[in-house]
C-alpha positions as CSV (number, residue, x, y, z in Angstrom):
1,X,0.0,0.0,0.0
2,X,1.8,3.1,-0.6
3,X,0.6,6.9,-0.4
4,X,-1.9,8.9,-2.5
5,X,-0.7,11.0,-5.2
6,X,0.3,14.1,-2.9
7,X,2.1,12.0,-0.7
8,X,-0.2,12.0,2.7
9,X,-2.6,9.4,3.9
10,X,-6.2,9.2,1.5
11,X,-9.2,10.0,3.5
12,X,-10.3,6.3,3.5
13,X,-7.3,4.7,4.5
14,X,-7.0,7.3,7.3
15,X,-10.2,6.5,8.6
16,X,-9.9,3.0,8.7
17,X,-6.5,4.1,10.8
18,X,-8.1,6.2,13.4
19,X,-10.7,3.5,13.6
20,X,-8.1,0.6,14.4
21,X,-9.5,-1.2,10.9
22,X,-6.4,-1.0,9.2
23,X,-4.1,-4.6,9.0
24,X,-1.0,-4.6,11.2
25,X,0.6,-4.4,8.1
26,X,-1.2,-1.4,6.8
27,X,-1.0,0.4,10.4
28,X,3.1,-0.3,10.2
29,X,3.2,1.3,7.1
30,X,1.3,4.6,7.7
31,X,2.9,4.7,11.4
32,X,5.7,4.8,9.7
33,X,4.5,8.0,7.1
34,X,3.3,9.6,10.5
35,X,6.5,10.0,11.9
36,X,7.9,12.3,9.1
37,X,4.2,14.2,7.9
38,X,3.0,16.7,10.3
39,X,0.2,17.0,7.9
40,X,-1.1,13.8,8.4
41,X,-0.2,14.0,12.2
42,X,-2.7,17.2,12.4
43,X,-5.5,15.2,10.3
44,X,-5.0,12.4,12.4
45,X,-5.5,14.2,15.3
46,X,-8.5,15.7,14.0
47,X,-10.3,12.9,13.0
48,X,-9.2,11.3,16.8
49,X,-11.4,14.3,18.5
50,X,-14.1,13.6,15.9
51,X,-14.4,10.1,17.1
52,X,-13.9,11.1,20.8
53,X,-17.1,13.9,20.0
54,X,-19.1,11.0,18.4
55,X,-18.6,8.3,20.9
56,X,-19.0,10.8,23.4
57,X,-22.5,11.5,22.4
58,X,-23.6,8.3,21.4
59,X,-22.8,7.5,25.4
60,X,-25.1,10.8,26.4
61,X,-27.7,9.4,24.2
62,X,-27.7,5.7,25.6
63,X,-27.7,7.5,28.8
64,X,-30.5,9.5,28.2
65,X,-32.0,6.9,26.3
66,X,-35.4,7.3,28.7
67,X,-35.9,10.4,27.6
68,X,-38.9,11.1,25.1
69,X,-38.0,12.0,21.5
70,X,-39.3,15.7,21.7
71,X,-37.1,16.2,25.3
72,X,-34.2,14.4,23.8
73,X,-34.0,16.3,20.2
74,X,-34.5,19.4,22.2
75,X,-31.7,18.6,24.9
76,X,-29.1,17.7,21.6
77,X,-30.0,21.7,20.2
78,X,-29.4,23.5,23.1
């Protein structure tokens, strides 16, 4: 597997990274890009707070679970 045409991690593959789907093979490889691309560290690191946001919520919402739709909706805008 080697790097997309401007030399960083494509979106896809980066995803699969941050969500530990990538081979052990695959992960050593773009490890190994990481260490020398700050560009790819920074959307690394973005896409890590994404998925800390999203499981984050999905944890208020099984907590809140109880709650009526209306209550709950309204709770998520505020």
């Amino acid at each position: 597997m080697g790097a997309s045409f401007d030399g960083h991690i494509p979106e896809d593959i980066l995803d699969e990274f941050v969500m530990e789907m990538l081979s052990e093979q695959d992960c050593a490889f773009w490890e190994e890009h990481l260490l020398i691309c700050p560009t790819c560290q920074d959307r690394v690191a973005q896409a890590d707070e994404y998925v800390r946001v999203v499981k984050s919520a999905a944890a208020q919402f099984r907590t809140h679970r109880g709650l009526s739709k209306p209550v709950l909706a309204a709770a998520t805008h505020a």
